[in-house]
C-alpha positions in Angstrom: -29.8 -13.7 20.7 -27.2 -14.5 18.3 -24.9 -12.0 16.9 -23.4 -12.4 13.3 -20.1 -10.5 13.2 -17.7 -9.7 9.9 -13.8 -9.4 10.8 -11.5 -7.0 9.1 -9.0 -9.3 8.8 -5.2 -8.2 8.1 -3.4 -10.9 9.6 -1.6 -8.4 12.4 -2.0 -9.6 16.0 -4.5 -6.1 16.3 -7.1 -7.8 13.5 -6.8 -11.2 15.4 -6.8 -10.0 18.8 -9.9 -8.0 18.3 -11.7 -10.9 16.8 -11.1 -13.1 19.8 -12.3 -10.2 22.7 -15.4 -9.9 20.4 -16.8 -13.5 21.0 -15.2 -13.2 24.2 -17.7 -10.1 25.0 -20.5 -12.0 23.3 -20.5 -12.3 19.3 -21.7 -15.3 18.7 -20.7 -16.1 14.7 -17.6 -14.7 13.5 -16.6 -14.6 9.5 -13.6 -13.2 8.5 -12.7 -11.3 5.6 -9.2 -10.1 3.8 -9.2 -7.3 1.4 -6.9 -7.9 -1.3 -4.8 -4.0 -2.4 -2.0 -3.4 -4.5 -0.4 -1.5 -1.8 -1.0 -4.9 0.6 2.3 -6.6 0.5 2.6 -9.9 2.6 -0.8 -11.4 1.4 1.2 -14.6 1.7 1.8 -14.2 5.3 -1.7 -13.5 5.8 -3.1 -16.8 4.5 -0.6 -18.6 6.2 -1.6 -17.1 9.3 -5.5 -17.3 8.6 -4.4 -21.6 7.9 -2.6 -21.4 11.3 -5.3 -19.7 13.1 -8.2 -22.3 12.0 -9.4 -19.4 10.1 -12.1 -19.2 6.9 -10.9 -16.2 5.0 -12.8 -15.2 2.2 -10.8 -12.5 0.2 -12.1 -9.7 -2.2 -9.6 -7.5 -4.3 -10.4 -3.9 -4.4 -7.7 -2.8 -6.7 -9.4 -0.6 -9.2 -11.0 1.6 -6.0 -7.3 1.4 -4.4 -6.0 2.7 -7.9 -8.4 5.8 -7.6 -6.5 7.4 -4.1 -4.1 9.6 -5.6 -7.3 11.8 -6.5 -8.3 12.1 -2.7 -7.0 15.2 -1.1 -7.4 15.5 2.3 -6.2 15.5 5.4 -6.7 11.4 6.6 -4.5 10.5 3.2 -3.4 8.2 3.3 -5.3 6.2 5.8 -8.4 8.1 5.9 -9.6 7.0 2.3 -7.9 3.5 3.1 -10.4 2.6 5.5 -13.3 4.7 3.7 -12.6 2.0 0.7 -12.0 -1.0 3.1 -15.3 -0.1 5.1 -17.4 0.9 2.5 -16.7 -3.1 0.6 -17.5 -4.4 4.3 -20.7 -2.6 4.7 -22.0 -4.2 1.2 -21.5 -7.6 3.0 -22.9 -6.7 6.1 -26.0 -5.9 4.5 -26.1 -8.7 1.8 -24.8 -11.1 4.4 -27.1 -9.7 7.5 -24.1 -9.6 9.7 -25.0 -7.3 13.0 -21.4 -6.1 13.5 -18.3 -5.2 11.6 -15.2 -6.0 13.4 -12.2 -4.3 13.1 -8.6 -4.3 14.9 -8.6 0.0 14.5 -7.4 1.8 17.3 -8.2 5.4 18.1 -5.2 7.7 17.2 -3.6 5.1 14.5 -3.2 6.2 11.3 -3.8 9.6 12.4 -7.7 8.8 13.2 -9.0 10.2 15.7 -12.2 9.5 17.7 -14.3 12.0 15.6 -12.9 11.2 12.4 -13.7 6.9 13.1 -17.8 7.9 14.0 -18.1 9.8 10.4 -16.5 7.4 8.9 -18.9 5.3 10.4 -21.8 7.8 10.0 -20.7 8.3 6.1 -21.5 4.7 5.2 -24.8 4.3 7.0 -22.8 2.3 9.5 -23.0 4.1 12.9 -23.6 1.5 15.8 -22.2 -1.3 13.9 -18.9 -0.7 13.6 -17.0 -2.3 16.9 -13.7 -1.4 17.5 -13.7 -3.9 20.4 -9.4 -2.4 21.3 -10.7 1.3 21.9 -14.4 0.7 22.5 -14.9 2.1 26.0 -13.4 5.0 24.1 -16.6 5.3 21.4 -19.9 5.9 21.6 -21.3 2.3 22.3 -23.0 -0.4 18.9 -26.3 -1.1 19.3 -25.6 -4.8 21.0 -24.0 -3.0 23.3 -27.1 -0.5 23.6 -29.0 -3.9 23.4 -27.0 -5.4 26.7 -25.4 -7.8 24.0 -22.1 -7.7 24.2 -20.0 -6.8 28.0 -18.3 -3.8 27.2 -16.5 -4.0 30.4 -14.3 -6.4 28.3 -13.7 -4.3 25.4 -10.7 -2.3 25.4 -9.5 1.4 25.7 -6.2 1.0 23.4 -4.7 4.4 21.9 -1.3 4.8 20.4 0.4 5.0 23.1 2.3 2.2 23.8 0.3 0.5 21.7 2.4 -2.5 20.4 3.9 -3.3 24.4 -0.4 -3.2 25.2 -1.4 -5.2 22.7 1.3 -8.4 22.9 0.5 -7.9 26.9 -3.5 -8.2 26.5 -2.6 -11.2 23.8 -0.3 -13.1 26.1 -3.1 -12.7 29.1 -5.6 -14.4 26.2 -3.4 -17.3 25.3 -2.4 -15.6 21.5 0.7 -15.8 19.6 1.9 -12.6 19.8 4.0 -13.1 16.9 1.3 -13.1 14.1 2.6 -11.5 11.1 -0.1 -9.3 9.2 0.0 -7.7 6.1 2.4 -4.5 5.1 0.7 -1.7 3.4 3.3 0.7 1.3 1.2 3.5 1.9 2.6 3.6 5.0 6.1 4.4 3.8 5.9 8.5 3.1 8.7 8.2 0.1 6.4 5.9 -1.5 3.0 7.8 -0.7 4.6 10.9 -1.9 5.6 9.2 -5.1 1.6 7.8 -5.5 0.2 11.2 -5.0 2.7 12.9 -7.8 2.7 10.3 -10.8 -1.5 9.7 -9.7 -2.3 13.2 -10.8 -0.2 12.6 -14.4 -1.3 9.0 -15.3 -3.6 6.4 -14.6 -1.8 4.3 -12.3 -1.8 0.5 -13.3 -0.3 -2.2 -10.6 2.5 -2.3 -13.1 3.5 1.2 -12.5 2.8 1.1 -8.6 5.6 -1.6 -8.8 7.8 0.6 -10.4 7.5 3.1 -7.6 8.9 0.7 -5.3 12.8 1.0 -6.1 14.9 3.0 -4.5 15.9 4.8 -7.4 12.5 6.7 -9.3 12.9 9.8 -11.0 10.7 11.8 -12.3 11.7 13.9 -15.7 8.6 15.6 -16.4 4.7 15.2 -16.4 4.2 10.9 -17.1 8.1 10.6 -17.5 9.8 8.3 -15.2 12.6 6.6 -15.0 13.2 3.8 -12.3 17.1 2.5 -12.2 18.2 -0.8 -10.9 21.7 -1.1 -9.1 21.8 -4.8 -8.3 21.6 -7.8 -9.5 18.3 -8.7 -7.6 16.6 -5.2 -8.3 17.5 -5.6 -12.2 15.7 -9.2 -12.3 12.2 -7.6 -10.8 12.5 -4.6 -13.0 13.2 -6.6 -16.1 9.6 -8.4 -15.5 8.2 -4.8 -15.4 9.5 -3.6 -18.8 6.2 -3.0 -21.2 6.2 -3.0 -25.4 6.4 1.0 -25.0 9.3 1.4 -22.1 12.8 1.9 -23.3 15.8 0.0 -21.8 19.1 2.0 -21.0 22.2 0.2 -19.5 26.2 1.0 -20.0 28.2 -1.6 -22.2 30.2 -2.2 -19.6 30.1 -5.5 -16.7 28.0 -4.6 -13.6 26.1 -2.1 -15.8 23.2 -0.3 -14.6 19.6 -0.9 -15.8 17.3 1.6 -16.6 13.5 1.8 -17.4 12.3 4.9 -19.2 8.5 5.0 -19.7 7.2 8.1 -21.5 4.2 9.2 -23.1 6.1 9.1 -26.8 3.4 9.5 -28.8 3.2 13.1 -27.4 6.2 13.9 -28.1 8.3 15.8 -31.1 11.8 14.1 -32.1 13.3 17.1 -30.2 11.5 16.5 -27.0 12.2 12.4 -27.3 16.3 13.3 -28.1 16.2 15.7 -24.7 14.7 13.2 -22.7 16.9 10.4 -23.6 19.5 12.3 -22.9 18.7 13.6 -19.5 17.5 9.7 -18.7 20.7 8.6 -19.8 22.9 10.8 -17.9 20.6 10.0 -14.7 21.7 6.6 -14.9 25.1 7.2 -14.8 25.1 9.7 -12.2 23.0 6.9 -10.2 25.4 4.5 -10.4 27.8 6.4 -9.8 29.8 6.7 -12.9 32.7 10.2 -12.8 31.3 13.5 -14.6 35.2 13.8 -16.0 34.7 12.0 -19.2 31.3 11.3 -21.8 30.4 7.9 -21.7 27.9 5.5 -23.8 24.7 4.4 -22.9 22.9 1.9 -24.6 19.4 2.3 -25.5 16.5 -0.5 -26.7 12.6 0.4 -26.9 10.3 -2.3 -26.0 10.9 -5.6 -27.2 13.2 -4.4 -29.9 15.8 -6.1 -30.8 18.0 -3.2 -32.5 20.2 -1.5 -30.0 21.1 2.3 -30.1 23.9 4.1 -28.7 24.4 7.2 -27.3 27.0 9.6 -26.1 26.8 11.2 -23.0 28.7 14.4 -22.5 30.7 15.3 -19.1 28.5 18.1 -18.9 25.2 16.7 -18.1 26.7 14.5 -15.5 28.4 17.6 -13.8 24.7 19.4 -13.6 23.3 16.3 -11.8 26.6 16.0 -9.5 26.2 19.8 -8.5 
């Protein structure tokens, strides 16, 4: 009997590796999928690696679901929802594409998913006994082709965290795999950047624009939707000049080697009194950023939007004192 199964592809050697002991166990047809995110950086690695493999990879963006995690409160954020929104887009191809089996490269303690919280995952999305997790199957309930005498479990693995990376390049070497696939990098996985999403998602609706923004090293946040993101180098001031929008304000120092500074703010909202504060505080965080002394006021340039008008303002010793202490 032949068995149809869907790959979870991500371009790590985990995704590929569990792909190959699948239709080494026994599924016949395999079809692999790549779920596009705008937390997914390295999608260029991935298709390169899919081209390399011999692999078909179909792709399908999820960004507006992605967009939606910052409302999610629980304890598996962020990779609990993750792989509620990557399974959930699966299991609609499963069924429209009568596949048997969705297979992923998960391991059991990754991503701080456990054994119980994989099977109601599973259960969640009508999916229980088709999910196979072929690196830590002996350590789940067996699918139904595996119920079915289908597939050979004794081939499937028993993988947790624990020395997980050392087990995995040992079990690919032993299968003839490159150990050295390069797979996708998600920036959900960085806890500055996480703890950045869940603040500004509960302010604003988060646009892949802004997610960018949240990227820099330098983000600070001056009040509910006010942020400003400051670029210290040359090559972080030429990918924040591409994120400017017609509403974002521009602050730099009239000096050489200045600073750049995006301020986005909800404007609109605001009294003069409120937008004259702000500025001020923004402006002063720039200069504190970059390091400028708190012994003398300096001048900081200011331009909104696309404007071509430039603004000046004076920046007294003070306010870069308060940020220094």
């Amino acid at each position: 009997m032949a068995i149809r199964g869907l790959v979870l592809f991500s371009g790590s050697l985990a995704s590929f590796l569990a792909a190959k002991i699948a239709e080494k166990a026994g599924v016949t047809e395999l079809s692999y999928v790549f779920f596009r995110s705008p937390f997914f950086e390295g999608e260029e690695r991935v298709l390169y690696s899919a081209n390399k493999l011999g692999i078909t990879l179909r792709c399908v963006t999820l960004k507006r679901a992605f967009l939606r995690l910052s409302e999610v409160n629980g304890q598996l954020f962020p990779c609990g929802p993750c792989r509620r929104i990557l399974l959930a887009r699966a299991a609609r191809l499963l069924r429209v594409k009568k596949f048997d089996l969705l297979i992923t490269g998960e391991v059991v303690g990754k991503g701080g998913l456990g054994i119980e919280e994989l099977l109601s995952l599973d259960e969640e999305l009508g999916l229980s006994g088709r999910v196979l997790r072929p690196l830590s199957a002996k350590l789940l309930p067996p699918t139904l082709p595996e119920e079915m005498g289908l597939l050979q479990r004794d081939l499937l693995g028993d993988l947790t965290v624990e020395g997980l990376e050392a087990r995995l390049r040992a079990w690919a070497e032993e299968m003839g795999i490159n150990a050295k696939v390069n797979g996708r990098h998600c920036l959900l996985s960085e806890p500055l950047f996480a703890r950045r999403f869940q603040i500004f998602g509960k302010e604003a609706v988060l646009t892949v624009n802004f997610l960018r923004l949240l990227e820099f090293p330098n983000v600070v946040r001056l009040g509910p939707g006010r942020v400003l993101v400051v670029a210290l180098t040359p090559a972080e001031q030429v990918r924040l000049s591409d994120l400017f929008l017609p509403e974002d304000m521009r602050l730099y120092v009239p000096l050489p080697g200045s600073p750049l500074g995006l301020l986005r703010a909800p404007w609109a909202k605001m009294s003069p009194g409120e937008r004259e504060e702000l500025l001020q505080r923004a402006a002063a965080h720039l200069l504190a950023l970059a390091g400028f002394s708190p012994e003398r006021p300096y001048t900081v340039c200011l331009r909104p939007g696309e404007a071509e008008e430039t603004t000046r303002l004076s920046v007294a010793p003070e306010l870069l004192r308060g940020l220094a202490s």
